[in-house]
C-alpha positions in Angstrom: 86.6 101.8 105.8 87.4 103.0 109.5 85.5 106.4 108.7 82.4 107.2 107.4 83.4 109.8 105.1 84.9 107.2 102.6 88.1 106.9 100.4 88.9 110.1 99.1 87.9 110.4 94.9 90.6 109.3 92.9 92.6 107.0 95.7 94.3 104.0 94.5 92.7 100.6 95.6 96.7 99.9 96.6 99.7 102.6 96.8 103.2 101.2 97.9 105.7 103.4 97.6 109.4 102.9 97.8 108.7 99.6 100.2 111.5 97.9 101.9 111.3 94.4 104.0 113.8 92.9 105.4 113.3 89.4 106.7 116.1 87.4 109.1 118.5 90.5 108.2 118.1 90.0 104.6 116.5 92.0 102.2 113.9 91.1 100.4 111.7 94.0 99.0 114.1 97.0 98.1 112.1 100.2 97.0 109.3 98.8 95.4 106.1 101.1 94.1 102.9 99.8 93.0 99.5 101.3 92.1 96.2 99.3 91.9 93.1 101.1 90.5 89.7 100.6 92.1 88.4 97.7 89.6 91.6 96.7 88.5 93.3 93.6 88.2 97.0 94.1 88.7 99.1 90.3 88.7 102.3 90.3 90.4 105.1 87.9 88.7 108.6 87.2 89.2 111.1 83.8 89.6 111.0 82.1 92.9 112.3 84.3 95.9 111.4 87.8 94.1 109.6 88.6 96.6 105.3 88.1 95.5 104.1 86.6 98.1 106.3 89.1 100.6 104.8 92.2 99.4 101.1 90.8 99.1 101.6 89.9 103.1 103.3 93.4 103.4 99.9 95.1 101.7 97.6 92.3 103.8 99.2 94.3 106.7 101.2 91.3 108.1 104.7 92.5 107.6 105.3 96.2 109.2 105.8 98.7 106.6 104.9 102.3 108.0 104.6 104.7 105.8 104.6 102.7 102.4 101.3 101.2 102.2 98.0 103.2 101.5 94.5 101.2 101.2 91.9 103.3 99.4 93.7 105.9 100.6 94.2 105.7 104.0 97.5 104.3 105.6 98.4 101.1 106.2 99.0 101.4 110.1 95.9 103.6 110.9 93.6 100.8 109.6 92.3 98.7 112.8 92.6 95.2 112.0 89.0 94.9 112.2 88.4 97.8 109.7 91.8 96.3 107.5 89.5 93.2 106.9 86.6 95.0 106.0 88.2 96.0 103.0 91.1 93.6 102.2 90.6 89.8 102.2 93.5 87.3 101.3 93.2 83.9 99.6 96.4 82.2 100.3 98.0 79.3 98.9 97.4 76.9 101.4 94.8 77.6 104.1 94.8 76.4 107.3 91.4 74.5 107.6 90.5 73.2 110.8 89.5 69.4 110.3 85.9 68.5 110.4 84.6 71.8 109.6 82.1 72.2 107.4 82.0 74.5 104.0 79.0 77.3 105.6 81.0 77.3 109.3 84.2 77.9 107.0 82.5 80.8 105.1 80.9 81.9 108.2 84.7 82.8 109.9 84.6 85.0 107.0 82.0 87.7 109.2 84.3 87.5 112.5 85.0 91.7 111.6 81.6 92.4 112.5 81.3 90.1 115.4 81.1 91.6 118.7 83.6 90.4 121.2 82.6 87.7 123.0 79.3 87.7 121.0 77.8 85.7 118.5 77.1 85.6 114.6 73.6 87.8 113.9 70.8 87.0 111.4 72.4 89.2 109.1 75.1 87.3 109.6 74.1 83.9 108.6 72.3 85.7 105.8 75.4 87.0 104.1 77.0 83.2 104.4 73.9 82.2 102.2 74.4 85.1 100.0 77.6 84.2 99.0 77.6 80.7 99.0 74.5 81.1 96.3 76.4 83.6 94.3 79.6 80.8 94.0 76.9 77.9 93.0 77.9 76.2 96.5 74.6 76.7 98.1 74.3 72.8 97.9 77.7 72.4 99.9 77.1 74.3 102.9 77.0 70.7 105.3 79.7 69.5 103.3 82.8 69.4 104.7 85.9 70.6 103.6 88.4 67.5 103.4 85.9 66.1 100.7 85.6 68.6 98.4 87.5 68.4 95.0 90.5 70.8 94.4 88.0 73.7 92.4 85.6 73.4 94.9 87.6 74.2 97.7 89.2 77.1 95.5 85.6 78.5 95.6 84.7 77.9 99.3 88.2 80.1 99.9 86.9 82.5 97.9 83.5 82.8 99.5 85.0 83.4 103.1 87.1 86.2 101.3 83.8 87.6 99.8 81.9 87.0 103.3 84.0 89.7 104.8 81.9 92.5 102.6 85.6 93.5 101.4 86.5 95.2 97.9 90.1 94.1 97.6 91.1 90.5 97.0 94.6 89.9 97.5 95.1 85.9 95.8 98.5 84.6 97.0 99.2 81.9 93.6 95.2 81.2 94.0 95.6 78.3 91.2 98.9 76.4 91.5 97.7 73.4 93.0 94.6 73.0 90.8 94.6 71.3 86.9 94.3 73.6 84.2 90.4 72.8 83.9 89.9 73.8 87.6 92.5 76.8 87.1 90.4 78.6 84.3 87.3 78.2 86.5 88.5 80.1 89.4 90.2 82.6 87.0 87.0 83.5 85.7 84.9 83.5 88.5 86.7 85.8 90.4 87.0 87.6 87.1 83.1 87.4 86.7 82.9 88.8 90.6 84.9 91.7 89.5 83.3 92.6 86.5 79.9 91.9 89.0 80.3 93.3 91.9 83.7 96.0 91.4 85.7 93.9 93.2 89.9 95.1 93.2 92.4 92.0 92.7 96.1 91.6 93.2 97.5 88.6 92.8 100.5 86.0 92.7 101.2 83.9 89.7 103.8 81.6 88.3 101.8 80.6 85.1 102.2 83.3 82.8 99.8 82.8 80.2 97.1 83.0 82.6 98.6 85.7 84.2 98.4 87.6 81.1 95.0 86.7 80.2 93.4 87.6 83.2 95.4 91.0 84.5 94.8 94.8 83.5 98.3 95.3 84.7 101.2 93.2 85.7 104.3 93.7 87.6 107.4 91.8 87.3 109.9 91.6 90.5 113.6 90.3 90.1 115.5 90.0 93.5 113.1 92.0 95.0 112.8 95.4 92.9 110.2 96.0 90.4 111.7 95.2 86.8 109.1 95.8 84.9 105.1 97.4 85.3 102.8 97.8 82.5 100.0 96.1 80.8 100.6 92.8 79.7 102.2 92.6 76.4 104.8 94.9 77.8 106.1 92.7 80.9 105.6 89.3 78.7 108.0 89.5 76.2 111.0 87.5 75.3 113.9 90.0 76.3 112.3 90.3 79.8 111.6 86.8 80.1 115.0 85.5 79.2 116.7 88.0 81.8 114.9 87.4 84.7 113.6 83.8 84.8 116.4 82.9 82.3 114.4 80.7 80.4 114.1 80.0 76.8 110.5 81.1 75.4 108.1 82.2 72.9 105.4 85.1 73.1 102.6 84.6 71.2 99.5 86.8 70.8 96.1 85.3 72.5 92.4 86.7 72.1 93.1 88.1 75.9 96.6 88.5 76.3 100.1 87.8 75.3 101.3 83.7 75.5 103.8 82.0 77.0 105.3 79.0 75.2 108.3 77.5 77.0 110.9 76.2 74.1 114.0 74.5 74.0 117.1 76.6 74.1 119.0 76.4 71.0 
């Protein structure tokens, strides 16, 4: 954080209170309020154009919204962006990824926070890169570069950049939709596993359900850009709620982790 003192006890990972964003003069987030515990895992869901990936790039402090956004309990706007990515890293869905580069220059972009202007990467540095790249089994990948690594893989290297920063809050912008299911359950439960590890915070984007509801402590459900529904799992995946917002035709079964989603035909 920007002060030494740290977060104060008890502050949320992530407050938003009663956030609005409009975007080209329409609204888009209308009085939204979310709460993410230190540790927590809180899942954001909702149809297409609810709004997810607006508020996670409202709390990744690219979107203005003064006065609704606390990080570990200080505001938004008084985080420098340097100290803002000290604490928050994003994953998003698509990553621009200059061509040629290679997976340890990738990670390394992760450090730029504590890179003097104008100066250069330090031992400590480089040593962090290593760190990280050992603790996502990709310490054999470092030379590789990006453009030949499979879809999982690169899942991982995105990962390690976000972990480079030294941050404690993982916001994951739909951080499995274009893997296969194999590759989505391994990034699930690594950054799971780095959690559990290391007290990482999460909040994150999903369109598949079942592993939405698998993987979060909490979830949140946005229609048309207002929170419809907060709670743990098996009270935001159920059939009424499902049916009126996505207006789909499903089952709800119980899993070992969490409640699942079976799509089946309307009658």
């Amino acid at each position: 954080m920007s002060t030494s003192a740290g977060p104060p006890p008890g502050a949320p990972a992530v407050e938003v209170r009663d956030l609005h964003v409009t975007l080209d003069g329409a609204p888009v987030l209308r009085g939204v309020d979310l709460r993410v515990e230190p540790g927590g895992w809180v899942t954001v869901i909702g149809p297409n154009g609810a709004g997810k990936s607006t508020l996670l790039r409202a709390v990744g402090g690219l979107l203005p919204a003064p006065g609704a956004i606390s990080l570990f309990g200080t505001p938004s706007e008084a985080l420098r962006r340097r100290d803002r990515a000290r604490v928050l890293a994003t994953v998003a869905q698509s990553p621009v990824v200059p061509a040629g580069m290679s997976v340890f220059d990738y990670v390394l972009l992760g450090r730029t926070p504590y890179i003097p202007s104008l100066g250069r990467e330090s031992a400590a540095d480089l040593a962090a890169v290593r760190d990280v790249l050992d603790r996502l089994d990709l310490d054999g990948f470092g030379h590789r570069e990006l453009a030949t690594l499979s879809g999982g893989e690169r899942q991982r290297v995105f990962l390690a950049r976000a972990l480079a920063q030294g941050a404690t809050l993982l916001l994951l912008d739909e951080p499995t939709s274009a893997l296969d299911i194999g590759h989505q359950q391994e990034v699930l439960e690594l950054v799971d596993q780095l959690r559990r590890e290391h007290g990482l915070t999460v909040l994150a984007t999903m369109h598949d359900l079942s592993l939405a509801g698998e993987y979060a402590d909490r979830m949140v459900l946005l229609a048309a850009g207002r929170v419809a529904a907060a709670g743990p799992p098996r009270d935001v995946l159920t059939e009424h709620l499902l049916a009126t917002h996505y207006r789909a035709s499903v089952r709800v079964l119980p899993g070992e982790h969490g409640p699942l989603v079976v799509p089946v035909r309307p009658r």
